[in-house]
N, C-alpha and C positions, 0 to 999 in steps of 0.2 A: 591622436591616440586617446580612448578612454579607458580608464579603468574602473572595472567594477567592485564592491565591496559586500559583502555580504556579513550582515552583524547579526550574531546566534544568541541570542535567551537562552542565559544558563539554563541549565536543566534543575528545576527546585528539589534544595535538600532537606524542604520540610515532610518527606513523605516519607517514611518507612522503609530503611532498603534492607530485607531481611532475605531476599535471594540472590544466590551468588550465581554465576555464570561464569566457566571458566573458557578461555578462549588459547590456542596455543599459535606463539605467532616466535621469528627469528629473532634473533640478538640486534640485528640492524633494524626489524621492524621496529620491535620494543623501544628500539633506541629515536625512531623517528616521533612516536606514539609520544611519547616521554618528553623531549624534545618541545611535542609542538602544544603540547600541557602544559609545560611553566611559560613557553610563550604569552598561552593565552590567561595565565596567573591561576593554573587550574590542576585538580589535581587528575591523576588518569581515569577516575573511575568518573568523575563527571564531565571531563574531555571527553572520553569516548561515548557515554549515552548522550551530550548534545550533541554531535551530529550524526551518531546510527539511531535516536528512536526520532528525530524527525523522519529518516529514511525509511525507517521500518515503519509509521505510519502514511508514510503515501503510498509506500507499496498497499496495503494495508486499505487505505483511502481509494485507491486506482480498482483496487476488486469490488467494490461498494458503491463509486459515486463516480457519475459520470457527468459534464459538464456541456451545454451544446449552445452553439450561438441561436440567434433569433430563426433562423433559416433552418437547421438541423433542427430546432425546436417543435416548428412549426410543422415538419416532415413525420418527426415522431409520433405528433398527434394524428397526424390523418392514416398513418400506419396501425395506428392503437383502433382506432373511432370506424376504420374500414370494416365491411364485414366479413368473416371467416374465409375465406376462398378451401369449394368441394375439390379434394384430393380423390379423386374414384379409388383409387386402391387402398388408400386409410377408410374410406366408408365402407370396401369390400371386409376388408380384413376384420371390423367392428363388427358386421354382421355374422361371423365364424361364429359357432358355439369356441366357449373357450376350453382351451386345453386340461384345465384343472379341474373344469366342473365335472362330476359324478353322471 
């Protein structure tokens, strides 16, 4: 059996927290919230931003940046580096007068 552990970097309170964010959650939520905050010797407001802005930044990170091994790397490039492939009905369609012009 192994087990895993996972150790979280406070979230630093040298920064300026001058926005509030209300969140509405049940009496047993709160109470787990709370709970799992003096566990980790913390109070709630920075329990809860160490592990939702990690999360909100991968979300965050997953629309921005994407990661490929050597092989998928190598695919990318010859996808980019190829040249345009003729769509006949995107060249028809470009040769139309356009619609808006006078």
């Amino acid at each position: 059996m192994s087990v895993q552990m996972e150790v979280r970097k406070p979230v630093t309170t040298r920064m300026k927290r001058d926005k509030r964010i209300e969140l509405r959650v049940s009496a047993d939520e709160r109470a787990v919230l709370v709970a799992a905050a003096k566990i980790e010797d913390s109070d709630l407001t920075s329990f809860m931003l160490s592990y939702a802005l990690p999360a909100a930044q991968k979300v965050v990170g997953d629309q921005r940046v994407f990661e490929l091994d050597a092989e998928a790397a190598q695919r990318w490039e010859e996808l980019n580096d190829a040249p345009p492939r003729t769509i006949a009905g995107l060249v028809e369609l470009l040769q139309r007068p356009s619609p808006f012009s006078n």
